[in-house]
N, C-alpha and C positions, 0 to 999 in steps of 0.2 A: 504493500500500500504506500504513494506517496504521503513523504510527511508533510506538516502544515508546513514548513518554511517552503519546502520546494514547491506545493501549493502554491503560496504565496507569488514565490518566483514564476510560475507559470504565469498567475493569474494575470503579473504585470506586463510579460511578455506577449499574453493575448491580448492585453488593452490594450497595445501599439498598435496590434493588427486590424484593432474592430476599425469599420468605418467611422469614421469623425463627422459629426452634424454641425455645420458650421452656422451661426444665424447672426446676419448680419443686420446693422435696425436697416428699415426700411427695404428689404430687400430678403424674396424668399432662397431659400435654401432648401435640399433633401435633407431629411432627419426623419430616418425608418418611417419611410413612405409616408410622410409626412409633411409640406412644406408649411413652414412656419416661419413668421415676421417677428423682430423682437422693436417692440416698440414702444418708446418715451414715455412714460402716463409724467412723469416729473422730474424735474433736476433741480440743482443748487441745493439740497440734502447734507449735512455736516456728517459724513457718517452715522450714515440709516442703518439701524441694527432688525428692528421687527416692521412688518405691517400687519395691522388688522382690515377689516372691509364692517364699512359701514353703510345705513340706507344709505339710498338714493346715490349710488354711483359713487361715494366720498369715501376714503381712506383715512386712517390712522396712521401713523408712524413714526419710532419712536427715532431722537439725535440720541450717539452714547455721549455726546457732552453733560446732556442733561436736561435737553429739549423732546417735546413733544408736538407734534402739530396736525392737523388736518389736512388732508390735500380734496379741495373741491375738483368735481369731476371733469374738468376744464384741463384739471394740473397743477392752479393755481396754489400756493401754500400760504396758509392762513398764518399769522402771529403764533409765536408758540402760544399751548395752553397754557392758564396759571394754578397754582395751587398744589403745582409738583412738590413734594419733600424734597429735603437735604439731598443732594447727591455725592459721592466721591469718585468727581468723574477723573480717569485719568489709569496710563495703559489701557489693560482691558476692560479696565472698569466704568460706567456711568450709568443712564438710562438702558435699559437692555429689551429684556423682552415685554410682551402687550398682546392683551387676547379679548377678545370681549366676549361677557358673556353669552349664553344659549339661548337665555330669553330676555335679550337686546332692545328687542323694538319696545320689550315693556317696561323692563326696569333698566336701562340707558347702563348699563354696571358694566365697568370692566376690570380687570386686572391687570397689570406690571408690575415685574422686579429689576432689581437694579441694586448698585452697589451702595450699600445706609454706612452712613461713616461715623466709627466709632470715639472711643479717647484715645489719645496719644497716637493719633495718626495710624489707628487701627479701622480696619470694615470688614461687613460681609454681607453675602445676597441677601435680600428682602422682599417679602413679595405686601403687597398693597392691593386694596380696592378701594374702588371709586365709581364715582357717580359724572360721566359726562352732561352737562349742562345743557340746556335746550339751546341755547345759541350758539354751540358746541366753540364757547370761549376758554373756559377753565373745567377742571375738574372739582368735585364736590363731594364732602362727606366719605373724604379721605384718610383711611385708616391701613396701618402696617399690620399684616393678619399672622405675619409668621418672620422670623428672624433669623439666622443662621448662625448660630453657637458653634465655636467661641468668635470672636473677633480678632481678626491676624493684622501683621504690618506685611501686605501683599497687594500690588497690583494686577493679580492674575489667577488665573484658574475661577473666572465666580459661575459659571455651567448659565444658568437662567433661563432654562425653556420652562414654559408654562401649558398644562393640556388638560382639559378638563376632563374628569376619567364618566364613561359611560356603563351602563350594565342592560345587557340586554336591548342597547340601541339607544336606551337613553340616560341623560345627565344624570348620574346619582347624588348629584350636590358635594362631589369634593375636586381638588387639583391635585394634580401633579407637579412640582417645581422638581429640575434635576441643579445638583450643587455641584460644583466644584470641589479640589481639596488644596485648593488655594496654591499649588504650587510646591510651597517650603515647607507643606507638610502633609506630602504624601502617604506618612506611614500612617498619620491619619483615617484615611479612606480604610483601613483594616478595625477601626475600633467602633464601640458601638455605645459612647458616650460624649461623641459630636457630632453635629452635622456637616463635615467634611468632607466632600468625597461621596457622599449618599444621594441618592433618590430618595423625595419627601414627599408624603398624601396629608393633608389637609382640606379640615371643610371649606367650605366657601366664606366662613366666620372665623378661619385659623382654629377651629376646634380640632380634637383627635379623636380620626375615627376610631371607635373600639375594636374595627375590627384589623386595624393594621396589626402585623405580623409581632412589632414589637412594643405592643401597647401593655403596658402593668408588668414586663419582665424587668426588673432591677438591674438596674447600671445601664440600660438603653433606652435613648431617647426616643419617645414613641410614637415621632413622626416618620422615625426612617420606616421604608416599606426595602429597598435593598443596598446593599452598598461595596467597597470594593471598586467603586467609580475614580475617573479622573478628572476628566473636564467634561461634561455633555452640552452641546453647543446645540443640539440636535433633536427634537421628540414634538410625535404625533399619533395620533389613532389611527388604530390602524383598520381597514375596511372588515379584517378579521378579527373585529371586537376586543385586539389588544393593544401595547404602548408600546411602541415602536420607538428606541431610543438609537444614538451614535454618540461616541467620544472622540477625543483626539487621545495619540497616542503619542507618548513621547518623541521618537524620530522612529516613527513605524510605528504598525501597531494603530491606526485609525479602527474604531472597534462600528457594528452594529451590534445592537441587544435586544431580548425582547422580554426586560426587567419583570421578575417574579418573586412574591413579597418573601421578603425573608431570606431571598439569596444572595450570594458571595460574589462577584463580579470580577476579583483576582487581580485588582493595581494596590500596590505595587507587586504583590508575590510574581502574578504572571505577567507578561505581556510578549505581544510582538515585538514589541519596539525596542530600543537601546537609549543607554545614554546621547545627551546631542555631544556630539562631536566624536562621539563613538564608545563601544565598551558597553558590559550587559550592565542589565538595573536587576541589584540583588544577586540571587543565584543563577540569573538566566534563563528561569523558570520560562516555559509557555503550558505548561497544562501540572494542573494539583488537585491531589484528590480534595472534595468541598466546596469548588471553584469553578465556577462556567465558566464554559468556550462561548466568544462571540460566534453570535451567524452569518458574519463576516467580518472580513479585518483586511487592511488598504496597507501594503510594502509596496513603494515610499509612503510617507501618508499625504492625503490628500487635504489636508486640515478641512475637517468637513464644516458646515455649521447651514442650519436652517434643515427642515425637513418635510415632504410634505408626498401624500400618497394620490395621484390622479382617480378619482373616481367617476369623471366624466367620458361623456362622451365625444365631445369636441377635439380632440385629434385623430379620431379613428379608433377602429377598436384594439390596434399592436399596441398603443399605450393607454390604453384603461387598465387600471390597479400599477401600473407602475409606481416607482418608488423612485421621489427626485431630491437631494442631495446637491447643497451648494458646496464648491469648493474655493477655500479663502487661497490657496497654495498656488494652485495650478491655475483660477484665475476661470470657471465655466460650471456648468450645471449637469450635474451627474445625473443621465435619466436611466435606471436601473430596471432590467427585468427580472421578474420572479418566479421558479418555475416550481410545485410543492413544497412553498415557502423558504427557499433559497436561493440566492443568486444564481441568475443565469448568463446576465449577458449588462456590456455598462457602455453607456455612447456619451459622449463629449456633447453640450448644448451651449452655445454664449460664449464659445472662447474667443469671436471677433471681437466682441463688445469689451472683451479687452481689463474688467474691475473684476475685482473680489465681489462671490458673490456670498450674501451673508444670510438672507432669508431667502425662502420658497414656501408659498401658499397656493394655496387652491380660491380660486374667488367665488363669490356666488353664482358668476355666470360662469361657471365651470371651466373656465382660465385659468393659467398659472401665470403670478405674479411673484416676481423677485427684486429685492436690494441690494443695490453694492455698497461698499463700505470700503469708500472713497471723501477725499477732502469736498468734491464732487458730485456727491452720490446719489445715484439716481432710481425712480421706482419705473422698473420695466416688464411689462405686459409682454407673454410670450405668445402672440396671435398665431392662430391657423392660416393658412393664405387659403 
């Protein structure tokens, strides 16, 4: 049987070969019988990290300086919102991710996290709800529902995807936030008396549901649902009723997962990856008994981030249920086939357009919309020709 490295090694030697989907703005291209326009919805963006979709054709989108704004369906970007909390924006840190609630058009509620800045020049993720305003100026009745323990001196590693978990097709009333382990404390991600490194469920009020995995056992906090994480930049629902999550891997080692409560996720024990500049992390481990394998992992990594699964039908039917995946490294939109739930096949989307691409969503009208995160940064609509 090949082993997972030479795996790996194959897998990167077939992505050379697969056909490239090149998409140029304004101008169609093939992409698996497909031609599709990538085209402008806004620019002049400070580094756009997430979008939401709002009525009436109007977007959401968060700046990581520490800006929020509306974009009307024109393109135009409205003043940022007000009423944002404290930020610690700076590295990877500031405003991050934003999701609006399921039942939007009634109670206007949405959520973001972002980095809350602590004493003595310490922070960690936060996630927050809010009340957008009917003149969609500011934010209202603004409260931090969960907080990330402990608080480090790190601009890095804070994860921030936000999903709101379903049962049976619909909202059960809690979230999903994925954490980071901040970097400088990796070993973190192995203990089960921080939130470092972990996947965390929470109600929609920052309550804990009783029925997480580690709720009332002593010495764990009993938001984590799994842990073992490094950075998750990456999480979505997935059409198969589960959370579809991705990491960054140290230098290799980009992970997919499909997080399950109460389990071990293996950073730092395992990984693909290495140290950067080379040399193994730890014993060199890639598989330990107690510890999942990802259901996929990316040698070189592709530094993934944003995530989003096509459930329409607006490209054809080759890409319904795919799986799309931005990549901050290599600079295009990873559209991913799935064959009995495993990777099958990966095509290149947006590498003329030339940015980091940092978010991928699915919009209402069954389009995929993405952000680069750029001094520039633009939100771009991936039309069908």
């Amino acid at each position: 049987m090949m082993s997972r490295q030479l795996m790996a090694f194959a897998t990167c030697r077939n992505l050379r070969g697969l056909a490239i989907a090149l998409v140029v703005a304004g101008a169609p291209v093939l992409a698996g019988a497909q031609q599709v326009r990538a085209q402008t919805v806004a620019g002049g963006l400070e580094h756009p990290w997430a979008v939401a979709f709002l009525p009436e054709g109007r977007f959401l989108v968060t700046e990581r300086p520490g800006r929020m704004r509306v974009v009307e369906p024109g393109g135009r970007l409205n003043e940022p919102l007000q009423g944002l909390p404290a930020v610690a924006a700076g590295g990877q840190g500031g405003l991050l991710d934003v999701v609006t609630d399921s039942d939007f058009a009634r109670n206007r509620t949405l959520y973001f996290c972002f980095s809350e800045p602590g004493e003595n020049g310490t922070n960690s993720t936060a996630l927050a709800r809010a009340r957008l305003s009917d003149d969609r100026r500011r934010l209202e009745d603004v409260k931090v529902i969960f907080s990330q323990r402990p608080k480090v001196r790190s601009s890095a590693h804070f994860g921030c995807r936000i999903v709101e978990r379903r049962v049976n097709g619909q909202p059960d009333g809690t979230l999903f936030l994925t954490l980071g382990e901040r970097f400088i404390r990796m070993q973190d991600a192995q203990k089960l008396d921080n939130h470092l490194g972990k996947l965390v469920r929470v109600g929609k009020d920052g309550s804990v549901p009783p029925d997480n995995p580690f709720a009332g056992r002593a010495g764990a906090l009993p938001e984590i649902w799994s842990y073992g994480h490094r950075n998750m930049q990456g999480a979505t629902w997935g059409p198969d009723g589960r959370l579809w999550t991705h990491e960054h891997g140290p230098q290799g080692g980009d992970e997919i997962n499909l997080p399950e409560p109460g389990r071990n996720y293996g950073w730092p024990v395992i990984t693909y990856g290495e140290n950067y500049g080379g040399g193994k992390i730890g014993d060199g481990l890639t598989a330990r008994a107690g510890m999942e394998q990802p259901l996929h992992y990316w040698v070189p990594s592709i530094a993934p981030s944003g995530m989003a699964f096509l459930t329409s039908d607006r490209y054809g039917a080759a890409w319904k249920g795919n799986l799309f995946v931005g990549s901050l490294k290599f600079r295009y939109l990873d559209r991913i086939e799935l064959k009995n739930g495993k990777v099958a096949a990966e095509h290149k989307l947006l590498e003329d357009v030339g940015q980091r691409i940092r978010d991928v969503r699915q919009g209402p009208d069954g389009l995929l919309y993405v952000v680069t995160d750029e001094q520039d940064g633009r939100l771009i609509r991936v039309a069908p020709e």
